[in-house]
C-alpha positions in Angstrom: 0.0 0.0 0.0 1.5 3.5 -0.9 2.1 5.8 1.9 -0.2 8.8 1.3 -3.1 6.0 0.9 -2.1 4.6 4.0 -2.4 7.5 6.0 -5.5 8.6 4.4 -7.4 5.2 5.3 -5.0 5.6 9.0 -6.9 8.5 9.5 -10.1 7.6 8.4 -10.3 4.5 10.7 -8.9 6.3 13.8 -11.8 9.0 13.3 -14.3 6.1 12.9 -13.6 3.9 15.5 -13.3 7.4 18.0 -16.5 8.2 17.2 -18.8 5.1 17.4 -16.7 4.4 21.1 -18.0 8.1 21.8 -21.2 8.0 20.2 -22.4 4.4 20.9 -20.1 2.6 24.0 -19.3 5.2 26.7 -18.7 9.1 26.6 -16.9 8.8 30.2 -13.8 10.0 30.7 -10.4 8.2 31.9 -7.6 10.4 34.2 -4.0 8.8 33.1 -1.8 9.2 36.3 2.4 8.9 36.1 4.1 8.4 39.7 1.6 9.9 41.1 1.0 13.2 39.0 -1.4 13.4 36.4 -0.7 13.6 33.1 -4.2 14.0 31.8 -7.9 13.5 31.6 -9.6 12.7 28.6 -12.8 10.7 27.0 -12.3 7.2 26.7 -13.2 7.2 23.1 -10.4 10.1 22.4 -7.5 7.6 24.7 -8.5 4.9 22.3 -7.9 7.9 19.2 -4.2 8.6 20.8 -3.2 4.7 21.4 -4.5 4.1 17.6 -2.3 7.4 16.9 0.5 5.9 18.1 0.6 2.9 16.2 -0.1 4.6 13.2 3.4 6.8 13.4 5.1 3.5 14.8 3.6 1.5 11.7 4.5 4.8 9.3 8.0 5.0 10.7 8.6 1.4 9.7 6.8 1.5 6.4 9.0 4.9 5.9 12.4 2.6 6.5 11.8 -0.2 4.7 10.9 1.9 1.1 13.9 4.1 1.6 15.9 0.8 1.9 13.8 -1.0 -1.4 14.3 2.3 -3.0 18.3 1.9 -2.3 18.0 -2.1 -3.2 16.4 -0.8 -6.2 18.5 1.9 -7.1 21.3 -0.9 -7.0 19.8 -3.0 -9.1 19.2 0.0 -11.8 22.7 0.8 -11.6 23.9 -3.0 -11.6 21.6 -3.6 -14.9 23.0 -0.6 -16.3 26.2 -1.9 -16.0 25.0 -5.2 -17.7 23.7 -3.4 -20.8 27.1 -1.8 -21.0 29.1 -5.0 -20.9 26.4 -6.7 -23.4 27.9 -3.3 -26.0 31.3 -3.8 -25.4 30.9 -8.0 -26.0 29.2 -7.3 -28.9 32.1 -4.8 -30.3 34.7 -7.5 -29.2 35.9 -4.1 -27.0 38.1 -4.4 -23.7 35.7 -3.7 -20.9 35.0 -1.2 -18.4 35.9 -1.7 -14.9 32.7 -1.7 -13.2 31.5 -2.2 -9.5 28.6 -4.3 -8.8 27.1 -3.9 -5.7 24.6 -7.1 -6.2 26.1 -10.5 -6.3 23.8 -12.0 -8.9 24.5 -8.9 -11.3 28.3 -8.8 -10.3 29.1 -13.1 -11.5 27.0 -12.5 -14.6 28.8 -8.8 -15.6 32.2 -10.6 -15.1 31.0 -13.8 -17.4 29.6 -11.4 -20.1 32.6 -8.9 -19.7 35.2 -11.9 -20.5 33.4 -12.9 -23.4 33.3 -11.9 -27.1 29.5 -12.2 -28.6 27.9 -12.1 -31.8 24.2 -12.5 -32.2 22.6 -15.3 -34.2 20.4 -12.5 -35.6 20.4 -9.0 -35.9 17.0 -8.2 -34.8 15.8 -8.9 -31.3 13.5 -7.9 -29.4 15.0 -5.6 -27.0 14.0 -1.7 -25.8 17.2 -0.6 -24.8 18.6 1.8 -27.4 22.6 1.2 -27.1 21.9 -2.6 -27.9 19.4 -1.6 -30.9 22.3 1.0 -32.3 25.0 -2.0 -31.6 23.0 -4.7 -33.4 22.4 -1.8 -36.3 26.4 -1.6 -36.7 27.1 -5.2 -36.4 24.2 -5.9 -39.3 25.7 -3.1 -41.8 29.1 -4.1 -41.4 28.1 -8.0 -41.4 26.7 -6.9 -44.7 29.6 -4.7 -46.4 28.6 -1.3 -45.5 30.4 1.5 -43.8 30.0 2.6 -40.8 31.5 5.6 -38.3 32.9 3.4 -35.4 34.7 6.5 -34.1 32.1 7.4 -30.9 33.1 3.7 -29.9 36.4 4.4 -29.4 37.6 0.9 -30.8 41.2 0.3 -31.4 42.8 -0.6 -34.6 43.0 -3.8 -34.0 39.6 -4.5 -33.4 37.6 -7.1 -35.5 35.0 -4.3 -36.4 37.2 -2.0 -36.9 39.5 -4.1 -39.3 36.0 -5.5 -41.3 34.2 -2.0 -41.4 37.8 -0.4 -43.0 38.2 -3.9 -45.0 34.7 -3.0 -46.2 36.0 0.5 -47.4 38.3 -0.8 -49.3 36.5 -3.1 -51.2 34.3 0.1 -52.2 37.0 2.1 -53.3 36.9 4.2 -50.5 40.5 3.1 -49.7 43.2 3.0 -51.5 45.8 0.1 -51.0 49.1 2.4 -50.5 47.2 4.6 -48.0 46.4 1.6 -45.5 49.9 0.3 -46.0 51.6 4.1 -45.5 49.8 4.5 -42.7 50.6 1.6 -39.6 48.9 3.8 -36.7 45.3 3.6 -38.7 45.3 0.9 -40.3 45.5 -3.2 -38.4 48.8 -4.8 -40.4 46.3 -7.6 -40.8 44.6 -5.4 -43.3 47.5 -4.1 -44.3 48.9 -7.4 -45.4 45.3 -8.2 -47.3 46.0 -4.9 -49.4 49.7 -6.1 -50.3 48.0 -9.3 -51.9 46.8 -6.5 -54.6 49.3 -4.0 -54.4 51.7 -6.5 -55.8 49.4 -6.9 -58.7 50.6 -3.5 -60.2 53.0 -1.5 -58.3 56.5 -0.4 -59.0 59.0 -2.2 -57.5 60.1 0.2 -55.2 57.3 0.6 -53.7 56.4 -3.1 -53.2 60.1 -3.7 -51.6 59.4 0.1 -49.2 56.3 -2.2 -48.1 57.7 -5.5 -48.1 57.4 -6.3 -44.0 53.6 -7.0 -45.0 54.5 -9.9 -47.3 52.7 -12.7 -47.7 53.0 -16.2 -49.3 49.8 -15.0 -51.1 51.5 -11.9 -52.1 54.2 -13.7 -53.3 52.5 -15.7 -55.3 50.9 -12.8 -57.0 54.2 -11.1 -57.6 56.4 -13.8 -59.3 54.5 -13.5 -62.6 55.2 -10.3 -62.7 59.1 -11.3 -63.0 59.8 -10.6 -66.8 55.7 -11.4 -67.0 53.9 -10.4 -70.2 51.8 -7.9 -68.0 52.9 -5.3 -65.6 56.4 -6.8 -66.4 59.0 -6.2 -63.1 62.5 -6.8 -63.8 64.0 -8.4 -60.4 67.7 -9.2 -59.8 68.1 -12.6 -58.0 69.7 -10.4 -54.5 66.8 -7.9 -54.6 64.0 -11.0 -54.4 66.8 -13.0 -52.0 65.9 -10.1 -49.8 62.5 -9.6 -50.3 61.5 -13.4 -48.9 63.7 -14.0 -46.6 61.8 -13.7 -43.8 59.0 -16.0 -45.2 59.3 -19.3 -44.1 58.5 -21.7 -47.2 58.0 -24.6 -47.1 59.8 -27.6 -49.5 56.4 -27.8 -51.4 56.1 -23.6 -51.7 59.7 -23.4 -52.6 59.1 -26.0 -55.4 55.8 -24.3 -56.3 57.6 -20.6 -56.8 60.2 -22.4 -59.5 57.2 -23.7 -61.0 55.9 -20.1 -61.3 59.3 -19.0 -62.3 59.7 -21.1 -65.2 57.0 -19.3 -66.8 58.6 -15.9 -67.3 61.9 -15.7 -65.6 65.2 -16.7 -67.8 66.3 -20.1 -67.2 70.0 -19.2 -66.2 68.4 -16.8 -63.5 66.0 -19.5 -62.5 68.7 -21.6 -61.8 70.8 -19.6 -60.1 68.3 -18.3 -58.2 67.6 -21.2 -56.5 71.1 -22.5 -56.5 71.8 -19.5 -54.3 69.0 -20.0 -52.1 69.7 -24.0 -51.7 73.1 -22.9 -50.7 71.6 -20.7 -47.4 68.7 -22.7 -46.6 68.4 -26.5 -46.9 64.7 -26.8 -47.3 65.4 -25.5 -51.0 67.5 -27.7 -52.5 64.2 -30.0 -53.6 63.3 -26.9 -54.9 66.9 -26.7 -56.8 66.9 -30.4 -58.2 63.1 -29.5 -59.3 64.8 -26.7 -61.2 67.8 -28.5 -63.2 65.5 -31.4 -63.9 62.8 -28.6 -65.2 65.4 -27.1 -67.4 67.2 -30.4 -68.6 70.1 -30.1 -66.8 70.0 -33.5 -66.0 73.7 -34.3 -65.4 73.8 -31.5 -62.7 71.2 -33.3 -61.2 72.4 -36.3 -61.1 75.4 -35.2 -59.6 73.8 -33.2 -57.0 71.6 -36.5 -55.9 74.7 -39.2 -56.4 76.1 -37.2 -53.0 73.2 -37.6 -51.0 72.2 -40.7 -48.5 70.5 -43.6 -49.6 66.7 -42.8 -48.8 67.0 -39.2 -49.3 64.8 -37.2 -53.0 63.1 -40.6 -53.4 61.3 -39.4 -56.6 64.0 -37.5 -57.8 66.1 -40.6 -58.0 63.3 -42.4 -59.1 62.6 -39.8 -62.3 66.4 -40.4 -62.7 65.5 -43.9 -63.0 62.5 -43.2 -65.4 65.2 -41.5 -67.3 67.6 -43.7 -67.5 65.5 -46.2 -69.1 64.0 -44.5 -71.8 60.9 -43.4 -69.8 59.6 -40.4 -70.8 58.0 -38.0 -67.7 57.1 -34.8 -66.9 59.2 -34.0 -63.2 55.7 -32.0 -62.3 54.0 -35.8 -62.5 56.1 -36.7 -60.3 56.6 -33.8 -57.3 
C-alpha cells in the first residue's frame, strides 16, 4: 500500500472507531496518572484515538524505512543492470571492458561472465528496448553486410575485429586506396594491411612493393612472381633484390618447389637456376626446390650429380625420375613432385 493511501485510510479508521466508542459505547472520561502526577484527563473514546495514533506513526516509521531501503535495493539493481547493458555493447564490439563495481552479487558473477566474453548474435534483430543494444545490433548488421559505418564514438582500437572489417569493407568500395592503409601503420590493423599487399603487388613499382615489403605474404608472393619478366605489368628483379624480399618468409619444401614452377614461366632459365642454387646454398629446405629446377630445365647431369652425393633414402622421386630417365621413360618431373 502507498504511503499517502495509508495514511488517508490511517486516519479515516482512527476517526471512525473514535466516534462510534463516543457516540455508541461510553462518553466517560479516563484520568492517566504517572508516579503519582497526572498527566491528563480525557474521554475514553479520544484515549483509544491517541493509542490508535501511536501505532499509526510506529507503523508509518517502519513503512518509511523499509521503502527508503527497497528504493536503495532498487537503485542498486538500476545501476547493476545498467552496468550489464554496458558489458552486453562492449561483448558485442569484441571491445576491452570497463571496470565496473557491482554492488549485487547476482548482477556482479553475470557482468564478469559477459565482460570476458566476445559475442555475436545469431540475428540481428531482437526484441529488445534498450537503445545502445538496438544502435549495436544496427552496426554489427551493416558491417556483417559490407557497408560502412562511423565506429569512431566507440572508441575501438585498430586492432579491433569491427574496426578491421568496417575499413576492410571501405576498401573493397574504393573508398581506400591500398598504399594509404599500407603508408599509414597507426590507422590501419597490419592484418589489413597485409590483405592490401595481396593486390598491391598486382601492379606496383617495385620500389614501392620492396618500401612495403614487412607485410609480405606467401599470397603476395605468389601474385608477384609472374610479374618477374611477365607479359603484364612486367618487373624486372635481380636474383639479391628477391633473395631479400623473402627471406623472412618461411616456405615450405612444397612452396619453394611451387615458386620455381611459377618462375619457369617468365623468368630466364640461367636466373631460375641460379636463383635457386643460391638460395639452396643458405637454406636447406630448397634444395628439392633446386633439383626441381635442373631437372625442369634439362640439366640432368647437374642433377644427377647433386643427388649421387646424398644418402640412400633421401629425394626418393628425384632418384626415381632419374631412374625413369635412365630407361628410356619419358616424364614430366611436375608428374612426379
Amino acid at each position: 500500500m502507498k504511503i499517502k493511501k495509508y495514511i488517508f485510510a490511517s486516519f479515516i479508521l482512527i476517526n471512525i472507531v473514535g466516534w462510534y466508542i463516543y457516540g455508541f459505547m461510553t462518553q466517560e472520561s479516563l484520568r492517566v496518572d504517572f508516579f503519582g502526577l497526572e498527566i491528563a484527563t480525557m474521554p475514553i473514546a479520544l484515549w483509544v484515538a491517541v493509542v490508535m495514533g501511536v501505532l499509526f506513526l510506529a507503523s508509518l516509521l517502519h513503512m518509511i524505512y523499509y521503502s527508503f531501503k527497497n528504493s536503495l535495493t532498487s537503485r542498486r539493481y538500476a545501476k547493476d543492470f545498467d552496468h550489464i547493458v554496458d558489458a552486453v555493447v562492449d561483448a558485442y564490439l569484441a571491445k576491452e571492458p570497463k571496470t565496473q563495481e557491482y554492488k549485487m552479487p547476482r548482477y556482479k558473477l553475470l557482468g564478469s561472465v559477459i565482460a570476458n566474453s566476445k559475442v555475436f548474435p545469431k540475428s540481428f534483430k531482437l526484441d529488445v528496448d534498450d537503445k545502445r543494444v538496438l544502435e549495436v545490433l544496427e552496426v554489427l548488421e551493416k558491417i556483417a553486410n559490407g557497408e560502412v559505418v562511423e565506429l569512431k564514438r566507440y572508441s575501438l582500437p585498430i586492432s579491433n575485429d569491427l574496426v578491421i572489417q568496417n575499413e576492410r569493407n571501405r576498401y573493397k568500395k574504393g573508398e581506400l586506396s591500398a598504399e594509404v592503409v599500407l603508408a599509414n601503420p597507426n590507422r590501419y590493423d597490419a592484418s589489413l594491411a597485409k590483405e592490401v599487399f595481396v593486390d598491391f603487388v598486382k601492379k606496383a613499382p617495385l620500389d614501392q612493393i620492396l618500401k612495403y615489403k614487412n607485410y609480405l605474404t606467401k599470397d603476395a608472393l605468389f601474385e608477384f612472381l609472374p610479374r618477374i619478366n611477365g607479359n603484364e605489368e612486367t618487373l624486372i628483379v635481380e636474383n639479391a633484390t628477391l633473395i631479400n624480399f623473402i627471406k623472412d618468409l618461411s616456405l615450405s619444401r612444397d612452396e619453394y618447389i611451387a615458386m620455381s614452377r611459377v618462375l619457369s614461366k617468365s623468368m630466364l632459365p640461367e636466373q631460375r637456376m641460379k636463383l635457386f642454387e643460391t638460395l639452396s646454398n643458405e637454406k636447406e629446405s630448397v634444395a628439392d626446390a633446386y633439383i626441381y629446377t635442373l631437372f625442369d630445365l634439362e640439366m640432368v647431369s647437374m642433377a644427377k650429380e647433386i643427388l649421387a652425393n646424398t644418402k640412400e633414402g633421401e629425394y626418393a622421386k628425384f632418384k626415381m625420375f632419374v631412374a625413369l630417365k635412365d630407361c628410356n621413360k619419358h616424364f614430366n618431373i611436375d608428374h612426379l613432385i
